[in-house]
C-alpha positions as CSV (number, residue, x, y, z in Angstrom):
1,X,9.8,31.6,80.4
2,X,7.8,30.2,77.2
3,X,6.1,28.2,79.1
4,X,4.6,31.0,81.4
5,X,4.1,33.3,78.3
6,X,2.2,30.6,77.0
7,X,-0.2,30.2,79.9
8,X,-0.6,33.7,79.8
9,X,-1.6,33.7,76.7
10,X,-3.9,30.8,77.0
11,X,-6.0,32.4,79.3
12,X,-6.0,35.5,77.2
13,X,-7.2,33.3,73.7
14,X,-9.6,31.2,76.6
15,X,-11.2,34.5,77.4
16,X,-12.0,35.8,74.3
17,X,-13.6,32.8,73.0
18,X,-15.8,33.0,76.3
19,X,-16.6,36.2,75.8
20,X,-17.9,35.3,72.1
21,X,-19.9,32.7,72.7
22,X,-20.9,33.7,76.4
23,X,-23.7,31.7,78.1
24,X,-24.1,29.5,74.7
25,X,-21.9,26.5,76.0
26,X,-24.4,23.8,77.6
27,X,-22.9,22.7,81.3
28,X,-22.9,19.3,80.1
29,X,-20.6,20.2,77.4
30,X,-18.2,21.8,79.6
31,X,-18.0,18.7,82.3
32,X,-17.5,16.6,79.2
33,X,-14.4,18.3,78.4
34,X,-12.8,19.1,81.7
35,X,-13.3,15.3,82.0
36,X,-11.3,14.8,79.4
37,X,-8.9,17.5,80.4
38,X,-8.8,15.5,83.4
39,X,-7.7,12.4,81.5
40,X,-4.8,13.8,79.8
41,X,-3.0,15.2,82.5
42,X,-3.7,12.0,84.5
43,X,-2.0,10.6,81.3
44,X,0.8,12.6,81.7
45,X,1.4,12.1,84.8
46,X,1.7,8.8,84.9
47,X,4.6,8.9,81.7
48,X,6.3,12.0,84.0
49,X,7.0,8.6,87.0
50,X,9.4,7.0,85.0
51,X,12.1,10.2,85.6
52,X,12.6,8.7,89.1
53,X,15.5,7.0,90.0
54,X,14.6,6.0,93.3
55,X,11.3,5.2,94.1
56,X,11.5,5.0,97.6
57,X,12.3,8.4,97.3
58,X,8.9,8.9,96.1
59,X,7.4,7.4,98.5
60,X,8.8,9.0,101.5
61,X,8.7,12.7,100.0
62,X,5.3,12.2,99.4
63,X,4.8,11.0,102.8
64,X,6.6,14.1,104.6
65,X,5.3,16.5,102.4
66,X,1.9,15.6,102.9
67,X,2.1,15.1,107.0
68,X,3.5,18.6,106.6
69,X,1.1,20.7,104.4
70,X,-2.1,18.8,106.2
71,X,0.1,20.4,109.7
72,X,0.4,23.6,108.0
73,X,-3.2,22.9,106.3
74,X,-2.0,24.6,103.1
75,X,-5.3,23.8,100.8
76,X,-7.7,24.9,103.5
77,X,-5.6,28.3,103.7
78,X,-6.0,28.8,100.1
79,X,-9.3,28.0,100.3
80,X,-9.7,30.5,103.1
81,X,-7.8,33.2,101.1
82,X,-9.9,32.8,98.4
83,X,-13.3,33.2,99.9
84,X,-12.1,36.3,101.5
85,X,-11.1,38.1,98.8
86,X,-14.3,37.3,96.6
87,X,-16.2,38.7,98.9
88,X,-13.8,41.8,99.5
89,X,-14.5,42.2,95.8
90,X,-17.3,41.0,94.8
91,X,-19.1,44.4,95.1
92,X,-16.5,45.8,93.2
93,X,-17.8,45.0,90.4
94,X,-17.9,41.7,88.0
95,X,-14.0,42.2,86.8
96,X,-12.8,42.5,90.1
97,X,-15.0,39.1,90.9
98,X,-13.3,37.5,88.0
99,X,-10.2,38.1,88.0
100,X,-9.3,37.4,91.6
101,X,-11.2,33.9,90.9
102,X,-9.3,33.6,87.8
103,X,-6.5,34.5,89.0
104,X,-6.9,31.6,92.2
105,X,-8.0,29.0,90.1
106,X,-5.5,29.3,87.6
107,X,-2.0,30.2,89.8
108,X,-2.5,28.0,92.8
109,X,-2.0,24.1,92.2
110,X,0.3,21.4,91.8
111,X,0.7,21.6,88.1
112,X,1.1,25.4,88.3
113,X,4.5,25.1,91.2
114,X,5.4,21.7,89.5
115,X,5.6,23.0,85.7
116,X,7.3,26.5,86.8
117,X,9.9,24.6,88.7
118,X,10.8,22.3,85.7
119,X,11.0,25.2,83.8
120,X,12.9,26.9,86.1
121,X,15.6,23.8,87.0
122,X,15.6,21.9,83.7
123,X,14.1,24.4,81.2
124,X,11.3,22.0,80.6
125,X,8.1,23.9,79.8
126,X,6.2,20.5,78.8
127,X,3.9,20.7,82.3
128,X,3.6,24.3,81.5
129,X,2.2,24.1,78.4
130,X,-0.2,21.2,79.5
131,X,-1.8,23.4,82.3
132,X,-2.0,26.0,79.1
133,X,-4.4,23.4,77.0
134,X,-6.4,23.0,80.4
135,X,-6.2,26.7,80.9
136,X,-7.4,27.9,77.9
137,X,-10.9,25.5,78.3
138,X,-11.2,26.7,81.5
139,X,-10.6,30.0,80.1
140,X,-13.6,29.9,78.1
141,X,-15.7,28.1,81.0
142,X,-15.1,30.8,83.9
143,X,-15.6,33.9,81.4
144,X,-18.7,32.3,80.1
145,X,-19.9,32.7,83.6
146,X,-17.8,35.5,85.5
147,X,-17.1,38.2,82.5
148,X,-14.0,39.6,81.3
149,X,-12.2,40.4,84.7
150,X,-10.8,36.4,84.3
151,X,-8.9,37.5,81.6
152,X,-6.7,39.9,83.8
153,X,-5.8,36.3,85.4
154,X,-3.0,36.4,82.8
155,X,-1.0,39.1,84.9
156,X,-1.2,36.7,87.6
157,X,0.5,34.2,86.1
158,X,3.1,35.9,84.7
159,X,4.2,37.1,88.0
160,X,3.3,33.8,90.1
161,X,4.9,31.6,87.5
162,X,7.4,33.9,86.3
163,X,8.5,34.1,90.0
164,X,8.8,30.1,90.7
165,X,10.7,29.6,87.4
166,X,13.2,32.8,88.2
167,X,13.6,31.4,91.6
168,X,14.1,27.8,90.4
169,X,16.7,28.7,88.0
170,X,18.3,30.3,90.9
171,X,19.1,27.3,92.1
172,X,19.3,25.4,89.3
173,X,23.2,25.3,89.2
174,X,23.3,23.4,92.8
175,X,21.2,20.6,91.7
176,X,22.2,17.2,90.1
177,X,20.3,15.4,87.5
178,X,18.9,12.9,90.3
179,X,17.8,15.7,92.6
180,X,16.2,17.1,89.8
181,X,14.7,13.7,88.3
182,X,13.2,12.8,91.9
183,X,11.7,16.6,92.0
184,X,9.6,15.5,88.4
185,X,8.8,12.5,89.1
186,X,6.9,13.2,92.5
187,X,5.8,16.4,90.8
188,X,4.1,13.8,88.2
189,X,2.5,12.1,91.3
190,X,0.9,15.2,92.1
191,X,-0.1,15.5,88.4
192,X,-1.9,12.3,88.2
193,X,-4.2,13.2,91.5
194,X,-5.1,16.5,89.8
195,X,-6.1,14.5,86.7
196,X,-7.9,12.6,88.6
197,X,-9.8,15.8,90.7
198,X,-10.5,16.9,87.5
199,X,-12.4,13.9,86.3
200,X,-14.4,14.3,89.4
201,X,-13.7,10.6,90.4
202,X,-11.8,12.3,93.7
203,X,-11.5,15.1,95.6
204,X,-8.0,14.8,96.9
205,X,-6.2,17.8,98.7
206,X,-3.6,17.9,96.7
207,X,-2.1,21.1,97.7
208,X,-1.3,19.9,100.6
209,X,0.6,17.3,98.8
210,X,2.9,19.7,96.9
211,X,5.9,20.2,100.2
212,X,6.9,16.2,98.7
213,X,8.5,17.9,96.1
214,X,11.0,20.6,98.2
215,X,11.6,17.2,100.1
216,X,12.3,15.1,97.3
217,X,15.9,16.4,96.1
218,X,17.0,16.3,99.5
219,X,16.3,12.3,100.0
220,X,17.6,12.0,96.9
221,X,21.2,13.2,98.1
222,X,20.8,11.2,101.6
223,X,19.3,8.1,100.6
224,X,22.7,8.1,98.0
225,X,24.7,8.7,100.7
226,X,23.4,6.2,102.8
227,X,23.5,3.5,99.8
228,X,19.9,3.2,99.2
229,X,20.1,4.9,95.9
């Protein structure tokens, strides 16, 4: 759980920087360094591949999963399910604004279901603590503009991640290292298109991108079975 702590607390640290130097941060500063956030998870991503075993594993969890969340339309919902609750709250009051886009922006995404499962499975909080860094900037950006109320995002993750990782460590104990290695590696995939969102040079959905990696310990076991492992 040190991973989710530490997210937590990122966005705690992010906020009160914000709130200090609160509408003194140029936009062009804060593009310049979400760019660069962008970079560095692309960059980690890209090291995270190399876990797999199989890469044709990869490939064909990444193309089930993504037939199936563009079916079930899974970014579009979140999308959906975040404009409706802004503008439930947003005459409640700047916190309540704040911390239910906070709390959106920081929970749901690859990086956030992809870190809490390693963390869960493998007890590696390395993902974790990258979204943390990213976190804490954005952190500073969003209270900058929204107030305090993205602060209470913090509470958000520790029950959304806290959940994933209890749940993953659940079933931990019925996974093999190459289940496990296949689940990283196309979770790194998903790392390296969020990088790349974040750099603005696309605007892939990759939420609906994140069922390759239920499906990815699952080929693992047939393609082995089958002898393409």
């Amino acid at each position: 759980m040190i991973g989710v702590i530490a997210n937590a607390l990122a966005i705690v640290v992010g906020s009160i920087i914000g709130l200090l130097f609160r509408k003194g941060i140029p936009e062009r500063v804060s593009n310049a360094v979400m760019q660069v956030m962008g970079a560095y998870v692309l960059a980690l991503g890209i090291m995270g591949i190399f876990k797999s075993e199989n890469s044709l594993v990869m490939l064909v969890a990444l193309a089930i999963g993504t037939i199936c969340g563009e079916a079930l339309r899974i970014e579009d919902g979140v999308d959906k399910m975040g404009a409706s609750l802004e503008k439930k709250f947003s005459s409640g009051g700047g916190f309540a604004q704040g911390f239910i886009t906070g709390s959106l922006l920081t929970c749901i995404g690859a990086m956030s279901i992809v870190g809490s499962i390693e963390a869960g499975t493998v007890g590696d909080p390395s993902t974790l603590f990258a979204k943390s860094v990213i976190d804490l900037v954005a952190g500073v950006m969003l209270t900058a503009t929204l107030g305090a109320g993205i602060m209470g995002a913090s509470l958000s993750i520790l029950v959304f991640e806290g959940g994933i990782v209890l749940l993953a460590g659940v079933i931990a104990p019925v996974l093999t290292d190459s289940m496990i290695a296949e689940m990283c590696a196309v979770g790194s995939i998903l790392m390296m298109l969020m990088g790349l969102n974040l750099m603005g040079i696309t605007k892939m959905k990759v939420a609906n991108m994140v069922p390759a990696v239920l499906f990815a310990p699952f080929l693992s076991v047939l393609f082995s079975a089958i002898g393409l492992g």
